[in-house]
C-alpha positions as CSV (number, residue, x, y, z in Angstrom):
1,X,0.0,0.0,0.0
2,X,1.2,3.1,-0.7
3,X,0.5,6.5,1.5
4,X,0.2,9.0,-1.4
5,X,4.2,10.1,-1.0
6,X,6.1,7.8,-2.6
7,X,6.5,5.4,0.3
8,X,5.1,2.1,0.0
9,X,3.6,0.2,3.3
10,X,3.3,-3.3,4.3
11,X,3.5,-5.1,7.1
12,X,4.9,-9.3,7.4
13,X,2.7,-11.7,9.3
14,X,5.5,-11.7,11.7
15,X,5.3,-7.9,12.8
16,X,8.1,-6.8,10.7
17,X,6.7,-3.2,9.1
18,X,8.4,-2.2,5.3
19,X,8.9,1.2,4.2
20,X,9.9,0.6,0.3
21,X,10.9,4.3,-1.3
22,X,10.7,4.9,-4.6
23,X,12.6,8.0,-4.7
24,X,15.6,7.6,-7.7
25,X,18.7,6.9,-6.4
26,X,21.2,6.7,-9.2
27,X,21.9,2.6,-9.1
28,X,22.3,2.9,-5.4
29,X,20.1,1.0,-2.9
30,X,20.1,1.7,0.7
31,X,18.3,-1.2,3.3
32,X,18.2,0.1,7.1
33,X,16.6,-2.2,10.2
34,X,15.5,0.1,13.0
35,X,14.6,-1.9,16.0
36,X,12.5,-0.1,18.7
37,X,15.3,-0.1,21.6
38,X,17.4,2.1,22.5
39,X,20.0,3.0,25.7
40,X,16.6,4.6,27.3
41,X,15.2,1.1,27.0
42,X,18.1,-0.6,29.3
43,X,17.0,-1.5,32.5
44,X,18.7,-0.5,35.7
45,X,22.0,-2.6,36.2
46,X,22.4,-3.2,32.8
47,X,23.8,0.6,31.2
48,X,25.3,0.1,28.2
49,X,23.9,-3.3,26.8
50,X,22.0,-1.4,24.0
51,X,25.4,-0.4,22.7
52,X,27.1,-3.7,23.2
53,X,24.8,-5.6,21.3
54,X,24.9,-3.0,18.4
55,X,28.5,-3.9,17.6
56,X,28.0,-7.8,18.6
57,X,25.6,-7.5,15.6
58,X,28.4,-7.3,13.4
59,X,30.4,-10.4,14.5
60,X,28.5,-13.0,11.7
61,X,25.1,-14.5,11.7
62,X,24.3,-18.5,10.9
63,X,24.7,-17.9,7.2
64,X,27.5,-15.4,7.3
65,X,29.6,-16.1,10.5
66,X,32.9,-14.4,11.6
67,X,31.8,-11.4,9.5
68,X,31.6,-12.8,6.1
69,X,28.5,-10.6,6.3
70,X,31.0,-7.7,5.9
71,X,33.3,-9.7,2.9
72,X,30.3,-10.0,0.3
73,X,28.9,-6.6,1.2
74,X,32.4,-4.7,0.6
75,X,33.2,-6.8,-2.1
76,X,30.3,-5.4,-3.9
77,X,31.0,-2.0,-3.5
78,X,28.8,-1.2,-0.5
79,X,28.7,0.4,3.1
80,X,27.6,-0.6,6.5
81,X,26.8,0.8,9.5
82,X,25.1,0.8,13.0
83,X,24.2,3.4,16.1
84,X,23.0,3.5,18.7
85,X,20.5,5.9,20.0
86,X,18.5,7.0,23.1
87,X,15.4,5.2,21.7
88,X,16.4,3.0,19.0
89,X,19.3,1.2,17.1
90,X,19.4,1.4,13.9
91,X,21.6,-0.8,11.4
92,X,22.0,1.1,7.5
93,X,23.6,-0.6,4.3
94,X,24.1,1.5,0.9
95,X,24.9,-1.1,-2.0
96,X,24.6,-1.2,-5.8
97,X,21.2,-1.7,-6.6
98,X,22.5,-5.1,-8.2
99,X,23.2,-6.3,-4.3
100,X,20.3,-5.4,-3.0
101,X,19.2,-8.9,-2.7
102,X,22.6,-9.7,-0.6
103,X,22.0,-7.0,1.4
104,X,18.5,-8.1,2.8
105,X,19.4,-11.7,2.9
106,X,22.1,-10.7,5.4
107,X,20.2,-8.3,7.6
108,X,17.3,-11.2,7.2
109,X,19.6,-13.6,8.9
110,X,21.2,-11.3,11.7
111,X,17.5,-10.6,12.2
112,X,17.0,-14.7,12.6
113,X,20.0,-16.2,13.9
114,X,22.9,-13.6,15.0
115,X,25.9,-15.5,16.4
116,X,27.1,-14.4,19.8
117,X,30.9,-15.9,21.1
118,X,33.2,-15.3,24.0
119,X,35.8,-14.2,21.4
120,X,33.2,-11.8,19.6
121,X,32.1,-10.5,23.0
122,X,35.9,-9.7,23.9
123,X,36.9,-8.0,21.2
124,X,33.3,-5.6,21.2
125,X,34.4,-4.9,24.7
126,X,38.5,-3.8,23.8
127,X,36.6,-1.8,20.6
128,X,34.0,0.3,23.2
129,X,36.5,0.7,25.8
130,X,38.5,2.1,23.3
131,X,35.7,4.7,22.0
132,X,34.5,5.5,25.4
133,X,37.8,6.5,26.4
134,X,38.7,8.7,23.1
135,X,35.0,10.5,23.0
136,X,34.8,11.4,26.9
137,X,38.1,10.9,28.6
138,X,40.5,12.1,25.7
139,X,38.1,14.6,24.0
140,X,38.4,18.5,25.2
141,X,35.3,19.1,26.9
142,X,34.6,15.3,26.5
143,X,31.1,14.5,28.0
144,X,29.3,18.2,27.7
145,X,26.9,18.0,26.7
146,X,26.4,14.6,26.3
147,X,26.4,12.3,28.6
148,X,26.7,14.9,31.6
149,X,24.1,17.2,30.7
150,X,20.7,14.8,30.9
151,X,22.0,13.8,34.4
152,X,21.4,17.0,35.4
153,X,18.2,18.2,33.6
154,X,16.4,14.7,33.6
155,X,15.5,12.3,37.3
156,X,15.0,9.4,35.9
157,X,17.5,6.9,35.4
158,X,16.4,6.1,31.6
159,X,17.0,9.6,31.0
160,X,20.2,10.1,32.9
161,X,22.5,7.3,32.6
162,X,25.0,7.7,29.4
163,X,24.8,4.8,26.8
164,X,27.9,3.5,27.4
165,X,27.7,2.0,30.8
166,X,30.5,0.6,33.5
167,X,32.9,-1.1,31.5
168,X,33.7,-3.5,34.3
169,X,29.9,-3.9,34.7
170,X,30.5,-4.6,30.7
171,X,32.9,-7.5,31.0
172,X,30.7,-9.5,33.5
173,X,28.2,-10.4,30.5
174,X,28.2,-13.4,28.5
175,X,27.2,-14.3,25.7
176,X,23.9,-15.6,26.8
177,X,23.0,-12.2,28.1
178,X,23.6,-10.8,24.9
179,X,21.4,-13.3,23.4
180,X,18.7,-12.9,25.9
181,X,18.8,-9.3,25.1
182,X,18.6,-9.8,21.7
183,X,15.3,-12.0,22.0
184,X,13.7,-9.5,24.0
185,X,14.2,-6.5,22.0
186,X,15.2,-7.5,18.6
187,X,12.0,-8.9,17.3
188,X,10.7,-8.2,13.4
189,X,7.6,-7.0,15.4
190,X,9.7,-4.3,17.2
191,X,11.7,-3.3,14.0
192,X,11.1,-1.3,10.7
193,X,12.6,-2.3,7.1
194,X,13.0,0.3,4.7
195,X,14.6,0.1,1.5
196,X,15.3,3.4,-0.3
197,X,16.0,3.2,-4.6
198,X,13.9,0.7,-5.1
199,X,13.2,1.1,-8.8
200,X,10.8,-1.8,-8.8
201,X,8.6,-1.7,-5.8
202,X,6.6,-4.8,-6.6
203,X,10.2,-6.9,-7.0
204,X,11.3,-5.5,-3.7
205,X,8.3,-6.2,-2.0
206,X,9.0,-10.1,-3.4
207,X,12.4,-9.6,-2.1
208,X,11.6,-8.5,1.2
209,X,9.3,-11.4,1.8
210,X,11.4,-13.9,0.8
211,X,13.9,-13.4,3.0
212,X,12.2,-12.0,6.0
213,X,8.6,-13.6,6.2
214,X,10.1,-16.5,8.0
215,X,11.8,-14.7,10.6
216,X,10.0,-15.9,13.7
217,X,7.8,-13.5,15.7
218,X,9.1,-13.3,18.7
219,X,7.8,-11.2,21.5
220,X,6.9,-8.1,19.1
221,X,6.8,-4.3,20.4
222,X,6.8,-4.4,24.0
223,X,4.0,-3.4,25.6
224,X,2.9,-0.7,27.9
225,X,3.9,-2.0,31.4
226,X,7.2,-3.1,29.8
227,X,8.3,0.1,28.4
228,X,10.8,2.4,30.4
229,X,9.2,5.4,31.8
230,X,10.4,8.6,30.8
231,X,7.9,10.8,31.6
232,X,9.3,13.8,33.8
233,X,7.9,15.7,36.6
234,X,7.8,19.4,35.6
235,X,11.3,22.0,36.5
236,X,10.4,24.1,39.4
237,X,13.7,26.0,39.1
238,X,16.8,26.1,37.4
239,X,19.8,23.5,38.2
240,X,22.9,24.7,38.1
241,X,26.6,22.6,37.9
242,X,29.8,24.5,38.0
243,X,32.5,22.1,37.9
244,X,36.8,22.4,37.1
245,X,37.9,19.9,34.7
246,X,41.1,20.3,32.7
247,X,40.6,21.8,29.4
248,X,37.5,22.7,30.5
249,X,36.2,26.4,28.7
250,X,32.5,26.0,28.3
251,X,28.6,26.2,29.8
252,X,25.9,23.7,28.2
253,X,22.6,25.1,28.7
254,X,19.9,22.4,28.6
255,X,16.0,23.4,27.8
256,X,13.0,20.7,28.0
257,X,11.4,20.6,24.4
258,X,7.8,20.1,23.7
259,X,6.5,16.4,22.6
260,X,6.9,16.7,18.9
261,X,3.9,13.6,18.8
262,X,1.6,15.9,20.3
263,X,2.9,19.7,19.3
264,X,5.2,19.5,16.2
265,X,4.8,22.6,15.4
266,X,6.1,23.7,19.1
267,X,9.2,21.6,18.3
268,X,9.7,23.4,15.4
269,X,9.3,26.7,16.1
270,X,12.0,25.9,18.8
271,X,14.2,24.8,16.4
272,X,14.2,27.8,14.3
273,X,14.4,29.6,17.7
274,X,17.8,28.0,18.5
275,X,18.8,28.1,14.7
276,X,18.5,32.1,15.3
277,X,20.5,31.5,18.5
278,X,23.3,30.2,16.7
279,X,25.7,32.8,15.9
280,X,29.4,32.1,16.4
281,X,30.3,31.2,19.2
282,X,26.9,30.0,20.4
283,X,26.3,26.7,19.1
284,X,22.2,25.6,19.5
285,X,20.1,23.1,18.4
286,X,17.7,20.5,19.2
287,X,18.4,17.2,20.4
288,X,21.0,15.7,21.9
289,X,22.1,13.6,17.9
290,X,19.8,15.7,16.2
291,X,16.1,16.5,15.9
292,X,13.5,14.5,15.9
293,X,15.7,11.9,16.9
294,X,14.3,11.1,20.5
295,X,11.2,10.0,21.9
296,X,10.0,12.4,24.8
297,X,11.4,14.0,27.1
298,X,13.8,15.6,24.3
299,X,16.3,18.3,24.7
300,X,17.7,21.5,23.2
301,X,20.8,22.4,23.9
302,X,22.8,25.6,23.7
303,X,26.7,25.5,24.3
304,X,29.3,28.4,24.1
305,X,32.7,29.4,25.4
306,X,32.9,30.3,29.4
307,X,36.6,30.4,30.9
308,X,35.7,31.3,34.1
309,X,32.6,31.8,36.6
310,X,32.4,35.4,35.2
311,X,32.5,33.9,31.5
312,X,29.7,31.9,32.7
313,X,27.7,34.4,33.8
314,X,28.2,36.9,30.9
315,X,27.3,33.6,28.7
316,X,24.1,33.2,30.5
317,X,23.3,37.1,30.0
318,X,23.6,36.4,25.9
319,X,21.3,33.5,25.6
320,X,18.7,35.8,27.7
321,X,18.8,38.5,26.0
322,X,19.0,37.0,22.3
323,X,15.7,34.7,23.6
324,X,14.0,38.1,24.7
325,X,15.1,40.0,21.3
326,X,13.7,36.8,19.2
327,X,11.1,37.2,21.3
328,X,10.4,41.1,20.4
329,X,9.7,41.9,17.1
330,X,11.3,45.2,17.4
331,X,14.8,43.3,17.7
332,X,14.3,41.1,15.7
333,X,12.8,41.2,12.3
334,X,9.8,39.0,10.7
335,X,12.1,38.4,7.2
336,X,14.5,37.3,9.6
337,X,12.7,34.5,11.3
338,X,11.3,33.3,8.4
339,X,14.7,33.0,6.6
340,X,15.9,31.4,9.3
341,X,13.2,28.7,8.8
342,X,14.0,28.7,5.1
343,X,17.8,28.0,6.2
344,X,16.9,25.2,7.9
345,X,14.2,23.4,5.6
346,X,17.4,23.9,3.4
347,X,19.5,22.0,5.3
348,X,17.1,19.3,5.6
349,X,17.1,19.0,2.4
350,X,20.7,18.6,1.3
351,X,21.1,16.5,4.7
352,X,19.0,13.9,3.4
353,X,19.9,13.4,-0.4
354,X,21.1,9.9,-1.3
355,X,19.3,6.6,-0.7
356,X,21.6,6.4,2.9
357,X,20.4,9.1,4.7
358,X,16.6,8.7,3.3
359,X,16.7,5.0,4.4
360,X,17.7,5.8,8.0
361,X,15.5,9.0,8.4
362,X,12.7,7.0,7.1
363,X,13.2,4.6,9.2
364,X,13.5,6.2,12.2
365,X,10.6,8.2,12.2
366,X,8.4,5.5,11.5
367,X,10.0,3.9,14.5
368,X,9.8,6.8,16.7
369,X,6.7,8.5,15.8
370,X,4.8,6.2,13.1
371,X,5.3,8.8,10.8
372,X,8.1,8.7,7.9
373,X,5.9,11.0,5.9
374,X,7.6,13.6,7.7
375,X,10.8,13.6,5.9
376,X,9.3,15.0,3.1
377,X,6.9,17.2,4.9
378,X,9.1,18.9,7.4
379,X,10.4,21.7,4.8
380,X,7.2,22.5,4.2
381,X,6.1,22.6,8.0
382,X,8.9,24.7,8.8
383,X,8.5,27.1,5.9
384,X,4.9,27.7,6.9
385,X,6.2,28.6,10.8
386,X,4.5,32.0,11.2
387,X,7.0,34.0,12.9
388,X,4.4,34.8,15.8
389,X,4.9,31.0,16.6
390,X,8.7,31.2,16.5
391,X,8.5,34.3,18.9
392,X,6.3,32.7,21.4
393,X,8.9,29.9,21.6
394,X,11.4,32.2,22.4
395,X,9.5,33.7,25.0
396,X,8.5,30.4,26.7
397,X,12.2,29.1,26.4
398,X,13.7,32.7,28.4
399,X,10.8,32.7,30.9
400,X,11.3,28.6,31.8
401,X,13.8,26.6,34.2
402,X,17.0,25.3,32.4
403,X,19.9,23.3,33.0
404,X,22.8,24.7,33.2
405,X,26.1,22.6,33.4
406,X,30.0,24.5,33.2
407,X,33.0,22.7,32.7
408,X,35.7,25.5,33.5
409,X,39.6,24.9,33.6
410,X,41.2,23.1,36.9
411,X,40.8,20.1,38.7
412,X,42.7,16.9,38.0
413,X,42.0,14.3,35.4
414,X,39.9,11.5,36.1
415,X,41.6,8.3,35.6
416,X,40.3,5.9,33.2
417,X,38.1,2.7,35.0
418,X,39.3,0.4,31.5
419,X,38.6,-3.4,31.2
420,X,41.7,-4.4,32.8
421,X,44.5,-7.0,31.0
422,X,42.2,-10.1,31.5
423,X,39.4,-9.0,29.6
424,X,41.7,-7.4,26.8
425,X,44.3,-10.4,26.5
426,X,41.2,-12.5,25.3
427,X,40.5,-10.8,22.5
428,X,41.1,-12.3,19.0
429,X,42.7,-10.1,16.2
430,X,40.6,-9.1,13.8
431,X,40.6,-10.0,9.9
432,X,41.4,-6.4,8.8
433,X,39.2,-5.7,5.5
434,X,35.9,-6.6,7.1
435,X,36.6,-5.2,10.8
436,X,33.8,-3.0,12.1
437,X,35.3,0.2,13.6
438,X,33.9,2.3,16.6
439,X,32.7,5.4,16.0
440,X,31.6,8.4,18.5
441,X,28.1,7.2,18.2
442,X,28.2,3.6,16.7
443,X,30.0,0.8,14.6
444,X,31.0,1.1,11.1
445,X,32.1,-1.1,8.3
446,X,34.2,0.9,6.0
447,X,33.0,1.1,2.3
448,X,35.4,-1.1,-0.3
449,X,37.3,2.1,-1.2
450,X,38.1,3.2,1.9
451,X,42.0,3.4,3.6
């Protein structure tokens, strides 16, 4: 069935939903898997699962073990990668439309029968200690403003912990644990296909249910009373962090966003409010990996330079009073709101061009929000943003509570908690042209061409 934008629906009697997109794609095919799970979803005592799993989805399946799912895909000229997000994981493969089939019969069997080892599970573990420690310990100003800022913005413990979890914590899973998380979470019911290119919809369709229709069930989308609860009690004032780290030089600012399921256009108009905020050296923007990219509670976050506690406060001062002058349209002009909207259904635009990005932005808001109509709507929606609306978010954002979390220079390092030799020593080397790589946010297969 198709919903009147190009985007073609069905549904497998196991659960699994299809997004097929029709949009041209130049011989290139994209196929992402979304499941619905995310580090929010990880239940207390277990941070940092969500994560693990991702890249123990790349260590082979039945079909393709010790990563031959890699060696076919690169030797066609293709691309693989995986994140992990608050409220998903996603899984995206751009190929020559001539592999397509390949493509899906490999995600079909992770999807069925992924292969979990001790070995695998070792070498994971050396590969996230390793990103951990270059993207919060190593980084300057590693940590702001994420994973530190939702500790102190959010209560609950889905919204506070960071993804990454207790590396020794980490190394006390086996195997079976991974597995068991996998049944729970990673069933065709609780996951979205979409493949982006497809020239042929009808021959897709075929493709999709021959390899996937026999995926078993499983326990499907979890149900109410097994979802995390992230529902948060409203601020009553603003929380404030000043901490000495070294290399430390900035203030995060943390604001509470509307629920873009129930008040889009709220979202929105916040998004071209902090688009107007961000003028070198501010840097603004919703969400924590982008927007739209969260269920709720979702955040937007303004970060800028503060050297000191007076740096902090003069920082404070600007956001203030560039929310009041959006807020005032004597300060700032109608033409310039609107542009600013413009600017950013531009961006949108170019940021989803290609059969990759399309796949995974499809994908994900079907997962999030049942909607992946959006992706073509949203310039539209934000073009049509009266600037009234854009103002009154403005206003709301200077008159609410806020987080707000400094990092200044000082203090001593924090040492490293790593795996320790034991877990490390296990680990196999890996078979370099099909190794998955750690990334800030996720694991990624290189494509054939790449160094």
């Amino acid at each position: 069935m198709s919903d009147g934008t190009g985007i073609r629906r069905l549904t497998l009697g196991n659960g699994l939903r299809v997004l097929i997109d029709t949009t041209g794609a130049g011989g290139l095919t994209a196929v992402s898997v979304h499941y619905g799970v995310g580090f929010r979803s990880e239940p207390e005592g277990s941070a940092g699962v969500a994560h693990l799993l991702e890249h123990m989805m790349f260590e082979g399946s039945e079909r393709f073990p010790d990563r031959a799912y890699f060696a076919g895909l690169l030797a066609a000229g293709g691309s693989a990668e995986g994140t992990t997000h608050q409220d998903y994981t996603d899984y995206v493969h751009v190929v020559p439309a001539t592999a397509l089939e390949r493509a899906l019969a490999a995600e079909a069997d992770r999807m069925r029968a992924p292969r979990f080892t001790a070995d695998a599970l070792a070498e994971q573990l050396t590969g996230i200690e390793a990103e951990i420690k270059a993207a919060v310990y190593d980084a300057p100003l590693g940590g702001l403003p994420w994973p530190l800022l939702p500790a102190l913005l959010y209560d609950r413990w889905a919204n506070t912990h960071d993804g990454y979890g207790d590396l020794p914590g980490l190394a006390r899973l086996t195997p079976e644990d991974c597995a068991g998380f996998f049944r729970e979470h990673y069933a065709p019911g609780n996951a979205v296909l979409t493949v982006s290119g497809a020239d042929d919809p009808d021959q897709v369709a075929a493709l999709v249910t021959r390899h996937f229709a026999a995926v078993p069930a499983g326990p499907g989308r979890p149900g109410t009373a097994h979802r995390p609860v992230l529902a948060e009690p409203p601020l009553t004032a603003d929380r404030v962090s000043v901490r000495t780290v070294p290399g430390g030089g900035a203030v995060c600012l943390g604001y509470r966003l509307p629920d873009p399921a129930t008040d889009l256009d709220g979202y929105l108009a916040r998004l071209v409010a902090a688009r107007l905020l961000a003028v070198p050296p501010v840097d603004a923007g919703c969400g924590f990996f982008g927007p739209l990219d969260a269920l709720d509670p979702d955040t937007l976050v303004v970060t800028l330079p503060a050297a000191d506690e007076d740096g902090v406060r003069a920082a404070l001062h600007r956001v203030d009073e560039a929310l009041r002058a959006i807020a005032d349209a004597a300060e700032v002009a109608d033409a310039e709101v609107r542009q600013a909207a413009r600017r950013l259904a531009d961006d949108h635009l170019r940021a989803h061009h290609g059969p990759g990005p399309r796949a995974r932005a499809l994908g994900r808001l079907e997962i999030l929000f049942g909607e992946p109509a959006l992706l073509d709507e949203l310039p539209a929606r934000l073009r049509a943003l009266g600037a009234g609306e854009v103002r009154a978010a403005a206003a709301a954002l200077a008159a609410g509570h806020r987080a707000v979390l400094a990092l200044l220079p000082g203090g001593t390092p924090v040492p490293f908690r790593g795996l320790g030799t034991s877990v490390r020593a296990v680990a196999p080397v890996p078979a370099p042209p099909t190794r998955a790589t750690a990334t800030a946010t996720g694991t990624t297969a290189p494509a054939a061409s790449s160094v």
